[in-house]
N, C-alpha and C positions, 0 to 999 in steps of 0.2 A: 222425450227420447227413451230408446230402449236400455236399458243397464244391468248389466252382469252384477247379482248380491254375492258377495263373499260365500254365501251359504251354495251359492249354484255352480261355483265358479270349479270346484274339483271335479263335479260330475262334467262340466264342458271341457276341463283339460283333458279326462279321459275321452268322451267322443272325438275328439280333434283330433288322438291317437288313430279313431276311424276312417277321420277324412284324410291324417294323412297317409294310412295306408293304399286308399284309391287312389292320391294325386301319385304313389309311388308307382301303384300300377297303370295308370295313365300315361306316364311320363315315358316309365319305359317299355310300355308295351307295345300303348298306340303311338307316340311321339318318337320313340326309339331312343331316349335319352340316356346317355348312360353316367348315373347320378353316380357321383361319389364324396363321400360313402352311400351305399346303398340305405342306408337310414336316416340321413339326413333329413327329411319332410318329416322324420318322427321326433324335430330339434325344432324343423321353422315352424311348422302350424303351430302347435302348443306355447314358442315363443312369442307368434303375431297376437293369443293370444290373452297371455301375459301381459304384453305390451300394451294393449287395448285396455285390460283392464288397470292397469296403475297410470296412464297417461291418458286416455281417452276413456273416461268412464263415464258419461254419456252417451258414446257413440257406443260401445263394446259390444251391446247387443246385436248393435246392424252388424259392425264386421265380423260376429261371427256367423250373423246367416248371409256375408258374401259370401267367408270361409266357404260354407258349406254349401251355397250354392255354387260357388266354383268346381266342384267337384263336376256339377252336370255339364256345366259350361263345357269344360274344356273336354269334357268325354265328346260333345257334340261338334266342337272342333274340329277335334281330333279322329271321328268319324267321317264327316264332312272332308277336311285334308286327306285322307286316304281313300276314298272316293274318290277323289278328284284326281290323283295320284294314279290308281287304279284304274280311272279311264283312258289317264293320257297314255302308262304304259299298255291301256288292251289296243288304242288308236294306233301306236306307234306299230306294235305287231300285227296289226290287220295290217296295215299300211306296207308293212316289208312282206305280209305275205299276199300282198297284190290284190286284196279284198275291195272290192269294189265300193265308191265312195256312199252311192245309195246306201249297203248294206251297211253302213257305218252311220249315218245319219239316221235310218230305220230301227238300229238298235235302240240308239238315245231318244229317240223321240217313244220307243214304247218301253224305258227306263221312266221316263217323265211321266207318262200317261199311268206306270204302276207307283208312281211315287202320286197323282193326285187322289187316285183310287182309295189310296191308304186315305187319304183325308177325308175323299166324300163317305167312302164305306164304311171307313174303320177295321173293326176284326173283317164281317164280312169281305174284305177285299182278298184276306186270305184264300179263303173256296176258289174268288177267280184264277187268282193267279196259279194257285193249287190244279186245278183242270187247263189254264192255257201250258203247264209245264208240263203235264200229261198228254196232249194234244200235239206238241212241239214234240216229244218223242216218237211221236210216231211220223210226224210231216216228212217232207224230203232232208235231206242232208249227206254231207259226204258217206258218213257210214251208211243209213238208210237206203243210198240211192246204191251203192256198192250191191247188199243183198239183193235191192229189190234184183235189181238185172242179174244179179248171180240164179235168181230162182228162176226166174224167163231162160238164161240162157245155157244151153247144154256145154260142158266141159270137152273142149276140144284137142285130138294130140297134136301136137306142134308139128308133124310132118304135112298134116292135114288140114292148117286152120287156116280159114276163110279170109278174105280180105273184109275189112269192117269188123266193128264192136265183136270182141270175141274173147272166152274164157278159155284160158290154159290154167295147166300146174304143172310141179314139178320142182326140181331142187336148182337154187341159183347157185352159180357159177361165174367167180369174179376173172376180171379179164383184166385188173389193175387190184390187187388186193388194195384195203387200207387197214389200220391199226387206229384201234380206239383209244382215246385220251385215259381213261381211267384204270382199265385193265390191263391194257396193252395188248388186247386181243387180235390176231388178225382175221380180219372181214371182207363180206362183200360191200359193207356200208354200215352206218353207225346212227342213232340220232342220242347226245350226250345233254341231259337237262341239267340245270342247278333250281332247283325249286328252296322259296323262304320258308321257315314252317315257323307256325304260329299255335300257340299255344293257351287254353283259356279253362277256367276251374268254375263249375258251377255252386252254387249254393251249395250244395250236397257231397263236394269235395272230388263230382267225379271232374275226369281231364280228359278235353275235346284236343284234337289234333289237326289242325288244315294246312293246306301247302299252297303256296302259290307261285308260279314259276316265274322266274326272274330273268332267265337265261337257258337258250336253245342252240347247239351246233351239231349239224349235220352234214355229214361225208357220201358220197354213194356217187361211184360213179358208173358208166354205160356196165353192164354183167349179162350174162345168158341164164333164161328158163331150162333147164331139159329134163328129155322124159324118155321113157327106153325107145320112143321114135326118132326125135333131133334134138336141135337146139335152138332159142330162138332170142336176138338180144333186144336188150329192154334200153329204152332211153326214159332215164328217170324222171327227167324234168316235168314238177308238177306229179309223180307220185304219191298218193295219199299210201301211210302206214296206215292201216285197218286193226288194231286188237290186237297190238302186238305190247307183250307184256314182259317187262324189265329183266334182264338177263342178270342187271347185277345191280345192288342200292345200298346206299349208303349214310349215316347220317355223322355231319362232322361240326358240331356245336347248333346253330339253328340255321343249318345251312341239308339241304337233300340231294346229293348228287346220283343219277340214275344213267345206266346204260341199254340202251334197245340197239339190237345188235341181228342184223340181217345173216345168217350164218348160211355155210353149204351142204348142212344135214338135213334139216328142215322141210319139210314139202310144201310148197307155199299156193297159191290160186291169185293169179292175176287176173283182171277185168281191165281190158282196152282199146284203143286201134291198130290190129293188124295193117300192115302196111307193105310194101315192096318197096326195097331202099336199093335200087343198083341188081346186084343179081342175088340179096337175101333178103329175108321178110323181120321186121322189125313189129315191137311194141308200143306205141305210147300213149299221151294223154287223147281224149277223143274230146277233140272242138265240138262236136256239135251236143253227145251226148253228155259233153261234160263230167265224164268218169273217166278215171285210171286209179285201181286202187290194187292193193298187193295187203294179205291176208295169211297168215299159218294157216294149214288146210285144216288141223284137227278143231282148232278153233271156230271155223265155217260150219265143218258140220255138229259142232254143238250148239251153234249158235242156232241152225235150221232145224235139230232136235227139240228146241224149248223155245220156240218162237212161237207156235202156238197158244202157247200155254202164257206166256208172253201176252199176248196181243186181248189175252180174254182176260188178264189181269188190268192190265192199262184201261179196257172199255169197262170194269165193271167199277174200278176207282174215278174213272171221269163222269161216271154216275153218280155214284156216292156222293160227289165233289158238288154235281149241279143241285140234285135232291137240298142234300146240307145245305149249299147256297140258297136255293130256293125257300126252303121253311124257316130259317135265318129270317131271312128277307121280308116273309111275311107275317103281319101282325095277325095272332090270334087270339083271341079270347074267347074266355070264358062264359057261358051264361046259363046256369045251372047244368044241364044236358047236354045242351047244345054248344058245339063248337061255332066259331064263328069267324069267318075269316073275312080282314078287311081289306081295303084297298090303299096301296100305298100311294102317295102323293111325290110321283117320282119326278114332276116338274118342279115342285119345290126342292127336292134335296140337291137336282145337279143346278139349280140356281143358284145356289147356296155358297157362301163363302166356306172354302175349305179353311180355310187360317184364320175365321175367327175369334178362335180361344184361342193364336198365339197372339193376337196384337190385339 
C-alpha cells in the first residue's frame, strides 16, 4: 500500500491547504453552499489528513489522492448539476414563451451532437462549432428577420399605410399608462429583469463577469404609434423588443436588476400587420410572416450604417474558421522539400469510440 513518510507529510498538509481552497470554491460557487465559516475546508482537509496519517497509515497515501481527486469530481458534478439545471430553467422559459416543442428538442439534440464532436474531434471541434456560431448569426431569427423586412420595406406614414406587412415610426403614446417596479417610472410599457451574476478569476488574477437571468416581468399594454400624419394603435401581443437597451441597472449583492423602459420621447420603427379593426386601423403580430417587432429608430439606422461592414467581417471569420479547421484536420508531413499531404481515415475515427479514455 501507499504510505504517507513523516518526512513527506508537511509538504502534503501544505497542498491540502490547495485542495481545500478549490473544494471552497466549488462548494460555493458552483454548489452555492454557504459554508460557515468561510474557512472551514482549510480545518477539514488537512485534518482528514492527519487522521489518515496517525490511524490509517497504510492507506494514507490513497486518501490523499481521493483528497485530491475529489477536487475534480465534484467540479464535474457540479458542472454536470448546473447544466442540467440550466436546461430545465431554458425548457421552462421556451415553454411559457410558446416556443414550439420541435425547436426545444432541435436545440438538445444539436447540444448533444456538439457534446460528441468534443469527443471525436477534440480541439478541432472548436473551428466547427466556431463557424456554425458564425453562421447562426447571420441565419433567420427574430432580430434578423426584423432587419431583413425593415430593408425590403419602405417606412410608411400612418395616415397612409397599407393593409398587410408594413413599416411605421414615430413616438408611442400610452392609452393606460403603467409604472415600472424599480424606478417608479411612468410608461407606456416596461420589461423588469433580475439576472444571477456569476463571477470567476483566471490564473492571471484577471475577473470574468457573466449574468444569467433568473427572472423576467413585463407590462405593456394596447398604446398608439404617431407621426405629424395620425395615430395608429398597437396590440402588443407577441411584440418582440429589438435592441432596446436598459434605461436603468443595477447591482445589489449577486443579484442584476435591469429596466427597459418603452417611453413617449423616443422615435421608435415598428414592423407588422396593418389591419382594419371596426372603423380604425390597428398593428399587430403577422401570422403568416411571422414578424412584429418594435425598435429605437436611432438604433435601426446604425444598425443599417455598419451592417455592411458587418456581414464582410462574419464571412471572412467563417473562413478563417473552415481554412484553420481544414489544415487542423489534415495530416502533413514533411519530406525533405516536399510537403506532403495525406489522407485521413475518416471512417475509422467516427467508428471510433468517443469514451474510450474515460472507461
Amino acid at each position: 500500500m501507499f504510505e504517507i513518510s513523516s518526512e513527506i507529510l508537511p509538504f502534503l498538509l501544505l497542498f491540502s491547504l490547495g485542495i481545500a481552497l478549490f473544494h471552497t470554491l466549488i462548494l460555493s460557487g458552483i454548489f452555492n453552499v454557504n459554508l460557515k465559516p468561510g474557512w472551514i475546508m482549510f480545518i477539514v482537509d488537512p485534518a482528514i489528513l492527519g487522521v489518515a496519517f496517525l490511524f490509517f497509515q497504510k492507506e494514507s497515501g490513497i486518501i490523499f489522492i481521493v483528497l485530491f481527486l475529489s477536487v475534480f469530481v465534484m467540479a464535474i458534478i457540479g458542472f454536470i448539476k448546473n447544466g442540467i439545471e440550466s436546461t430545465i430553467d431554458s425548457f421552462k422559459e421556451q415553454q411559457k414563451n410558446k416556443i414550439p416543442v420541435w425547436k426545444i428538442i432541435g436545440g438538445g439534440l444539436l447540444a448533444l451532437l456538439g457534446y460528441l464532436a468534443f469527443f471525436y474531434l477534440g480541439l478541432y471541434s472548436f473551428f466547427i462549432i466556431f463557424f456554425l456560431i458564425i453562421v447562426s448569426s447571420i441565419l433567420p431569427n427574430n432580430t434578423n428577420c426584423f432587419y431583413f423586412y425593415q430593408r425590403i420595406l419602405p417606412t410608411s406614414t400612418i395616415q397612409s399605410v397599407a393593409m398587410g406587412l408594413a413599416e411605421i415610426s414615430g413616438k408611442a403614446k400610452a392609452i393606460h399608462s403603467v409604472v415600472s417596479p424599480d424606478t417608479d417610472t411612468s410608461c407606456v410599457g416596461y420589461i423588469y429583469t433580475v439576472d444571477e451574476i456569476h463571477t470567476s478569476r483566471d490564473d492571471d488574477g484577471r475577473t470574468s463577469t457573466s449574468y444569467r437571468e433568473i427572472s423576467r416581468k413585463m407590462e405593456l399594454k394596447n398604446f398608439y404609434i404617431e407621426d405629424e400624419t395620425g395615430k395608429i394603435e398597437i396590440i402588443p401581443d407577441q411584440l418582440q423588443w429589438i435592441n432596446f437597451l436598459p434605461t436603468n441597472s443595477r447591482e445589489d449583492g449577486r443579484k442584476r436588476y435591469q429596466e427597459f423602459i418603452l417611453d413617449e420621447k423616443t422615435d421608435f420603427l415598428l414592423i407588422g400587420q396593418a389591419f382594419y379593426e371596426g372603423s380604425h386601423s390597428i398593428l399587430r403580430f403577422d401570422e403568416g410572416k411571422k414578424v412584429f417587432g418594435i425598435a429605437p429608430l436611432d438604433i435601426v439606422n446604425f444598425f443599417n450604417k455598419w451592417r455592411p461592414l458587418k456581414l464582410r467581417a462574419l464571412t471572412t471569420l467563417a473562413c478563417i474558421a473552415v481554412c484553420s479547421a481544414f489544415i487542423l484536420f489534415t495530416p502533413i508531413t514533411m519530406n525533405g522539400t516536399k510537403i506532403i499531404i495525406e489522407k485521413r481515415n475518416w471512417k475509422e475515427i467516427l467508428h471510433s469510440n468517443p469514451f474510450e479514455g474515460f472507461f
